[in-house]
C-alpha positions in Angstrom: -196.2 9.4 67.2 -198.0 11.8 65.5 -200.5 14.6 67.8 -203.7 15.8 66.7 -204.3 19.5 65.6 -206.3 20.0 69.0 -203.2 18.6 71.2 -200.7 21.1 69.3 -203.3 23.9 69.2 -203.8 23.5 73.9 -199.5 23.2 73.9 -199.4 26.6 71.7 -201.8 27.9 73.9 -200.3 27.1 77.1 -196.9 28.0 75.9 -198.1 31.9 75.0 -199.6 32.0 78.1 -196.6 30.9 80.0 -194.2 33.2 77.8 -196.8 36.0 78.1 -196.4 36.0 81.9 -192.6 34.7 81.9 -191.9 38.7 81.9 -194.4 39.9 85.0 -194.6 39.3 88.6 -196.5 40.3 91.5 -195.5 43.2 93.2 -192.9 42.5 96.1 -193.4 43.1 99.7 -191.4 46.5 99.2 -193.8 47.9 97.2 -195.9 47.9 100.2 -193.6 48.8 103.3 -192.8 52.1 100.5 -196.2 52.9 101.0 -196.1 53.4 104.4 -193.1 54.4 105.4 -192.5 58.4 105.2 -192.7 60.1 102.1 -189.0 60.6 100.6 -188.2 63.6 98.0 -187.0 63.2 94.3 -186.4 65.0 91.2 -189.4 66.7 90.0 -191.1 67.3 93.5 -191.3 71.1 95.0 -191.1 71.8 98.4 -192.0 75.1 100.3 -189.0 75.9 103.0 -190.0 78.8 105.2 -187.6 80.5 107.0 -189.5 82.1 110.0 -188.8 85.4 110.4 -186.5 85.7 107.2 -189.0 86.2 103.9 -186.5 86.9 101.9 -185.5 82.7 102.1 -188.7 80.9 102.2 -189.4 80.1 98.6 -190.6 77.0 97.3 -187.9 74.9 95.1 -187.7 72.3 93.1 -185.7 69.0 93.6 -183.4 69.1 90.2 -182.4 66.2 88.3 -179.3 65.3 90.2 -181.6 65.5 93.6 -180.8 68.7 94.7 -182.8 72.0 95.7 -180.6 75.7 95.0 -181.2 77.2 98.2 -179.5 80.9 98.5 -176.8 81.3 100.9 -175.8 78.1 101.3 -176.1 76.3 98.0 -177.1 72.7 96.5 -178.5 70.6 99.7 -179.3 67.0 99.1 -182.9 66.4 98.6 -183.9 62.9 96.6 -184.0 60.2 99.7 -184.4 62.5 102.2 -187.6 62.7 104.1 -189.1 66.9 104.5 -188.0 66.6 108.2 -184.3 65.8 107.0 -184.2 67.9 104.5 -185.0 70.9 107.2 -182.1 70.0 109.0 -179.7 69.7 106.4 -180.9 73.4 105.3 -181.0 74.5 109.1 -177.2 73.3 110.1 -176.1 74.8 106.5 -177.7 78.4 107.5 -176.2 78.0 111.1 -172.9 77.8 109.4 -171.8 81.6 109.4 -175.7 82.7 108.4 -178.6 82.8 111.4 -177.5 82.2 114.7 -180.7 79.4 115.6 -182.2 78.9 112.3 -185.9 77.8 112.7 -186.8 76.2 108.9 -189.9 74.4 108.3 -190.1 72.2 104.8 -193.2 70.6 103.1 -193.9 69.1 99.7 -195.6 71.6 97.6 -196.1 69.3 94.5 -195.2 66.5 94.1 -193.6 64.8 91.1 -195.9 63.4 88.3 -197.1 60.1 87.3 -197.0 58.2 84.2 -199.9 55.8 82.8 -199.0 53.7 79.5 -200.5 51.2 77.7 -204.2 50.3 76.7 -205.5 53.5 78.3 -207.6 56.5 76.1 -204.7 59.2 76.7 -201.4 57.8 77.5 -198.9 60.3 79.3 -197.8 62.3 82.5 -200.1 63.0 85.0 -200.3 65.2 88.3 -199.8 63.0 91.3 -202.7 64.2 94.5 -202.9 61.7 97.8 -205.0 59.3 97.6 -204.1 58.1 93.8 -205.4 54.6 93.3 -204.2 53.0 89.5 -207.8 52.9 89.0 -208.0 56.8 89.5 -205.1 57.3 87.7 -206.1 55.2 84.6 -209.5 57.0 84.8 -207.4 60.5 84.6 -205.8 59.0 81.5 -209.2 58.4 79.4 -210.2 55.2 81.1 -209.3 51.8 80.1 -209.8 51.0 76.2 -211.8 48.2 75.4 -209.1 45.5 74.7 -207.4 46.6 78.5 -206.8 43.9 81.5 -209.0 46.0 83.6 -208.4 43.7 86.6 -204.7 44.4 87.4 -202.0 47.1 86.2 -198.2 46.7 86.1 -196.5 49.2 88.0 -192.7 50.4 87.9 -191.8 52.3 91.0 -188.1 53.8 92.2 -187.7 52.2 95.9 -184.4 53.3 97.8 -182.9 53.7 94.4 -183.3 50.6 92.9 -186.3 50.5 89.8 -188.7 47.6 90.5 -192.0 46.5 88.5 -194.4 44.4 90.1 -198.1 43.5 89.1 -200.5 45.3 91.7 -204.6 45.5 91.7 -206.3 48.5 90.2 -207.3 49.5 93.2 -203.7 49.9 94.7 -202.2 53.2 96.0 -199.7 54.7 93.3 -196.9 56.8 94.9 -195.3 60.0 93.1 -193.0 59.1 90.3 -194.6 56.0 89.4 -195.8 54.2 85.9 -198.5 52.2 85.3 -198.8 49.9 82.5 -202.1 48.8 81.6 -201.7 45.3 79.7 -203.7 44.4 76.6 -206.0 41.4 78.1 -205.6 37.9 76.3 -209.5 37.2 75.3 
């Protein structure tokens, strides 16, 4: 049985557009709880620690690659999962070993760690992360969308509790710090 040009030409089309979305999938619920749920360090954010009443230890420092922060006296204390209030009492029970007697250490993020837009966008690269960063805002940072962009949706790859998950979110989705959006070429 032999199929006209028209019937092979639809089956083409419909298997691009199945292969083309094969790779993709909407975002999972954990994108979501991670955008409410407390705000946890990693590598690349700062954080200002003050030390009341010692000025010689409040400093802002950054969370290294391995997900620590160098803090003097006491050393490498965990960062990268830790919330700021954590974080203040891992530094806190460190200086009350053998250093202050009833340590009183505030933590806050000073920066926080940059985000990345790829794809069909004018300027592709890292960007500064603020609260309030929508993938629309962030594509707009990044030239806009070029004129072959899906403008409707954005592929986003996001660190949650360690484990690297991409999911396909609206453009008018919160981004978190750390995060990379992909903005797909659009079909037609």
């Amino acid at each position: 049985m032999k199929k006209s040009p028209l019937v092979l030409s639809v089956m083409l089309l419909a298997a691009m557009l199945a292969g083309g979305c094969a790779g993709y999938s909407p975002a999972p619920p954990a994108f979501h709880k991670a955008l409410n749920g407390p705000y946890m360090l990693g590598a690349g954010d700062r954080v200002r620690v003050t030390v009341f009443e010692q000025p010689s230890l409040s400093n802002s420092y950054a969370v290294d690659q391995s997900g620590y922060i160098a803090f003097p006296l006491v050393g490498a204390v965990p960062a990268r999962g830790h919330t700021t209030k954590q974080v203040e009492k891992l530094i806190a029970d460190k200086l009350q070993q053998g250093y202050l007697r009833d340590p009183d250490v505030s933590v806050e993020v000073d920066q926080y760690r940059p985000v990345f837009v790829m794809g069909e966008v004018g300027a592709a690269g890292q960007y500064a992360y603020v609260p309030g960063l929508t993938a629309q805002k962030a594509v707009a940072t990044a030239g806009g969308f070029t004129a072959r962009a899906r403008q409707t949706d954005v592929d986003v790859t996001r660190d949650i509790n360690g484990k690297v998950i991409t999911g396909r979110i609206p453009v008018t989705d919160p981004l978190l710090p750390g995060d990379t959006v992909y903005v797909r070429e659009r079909l037609f």
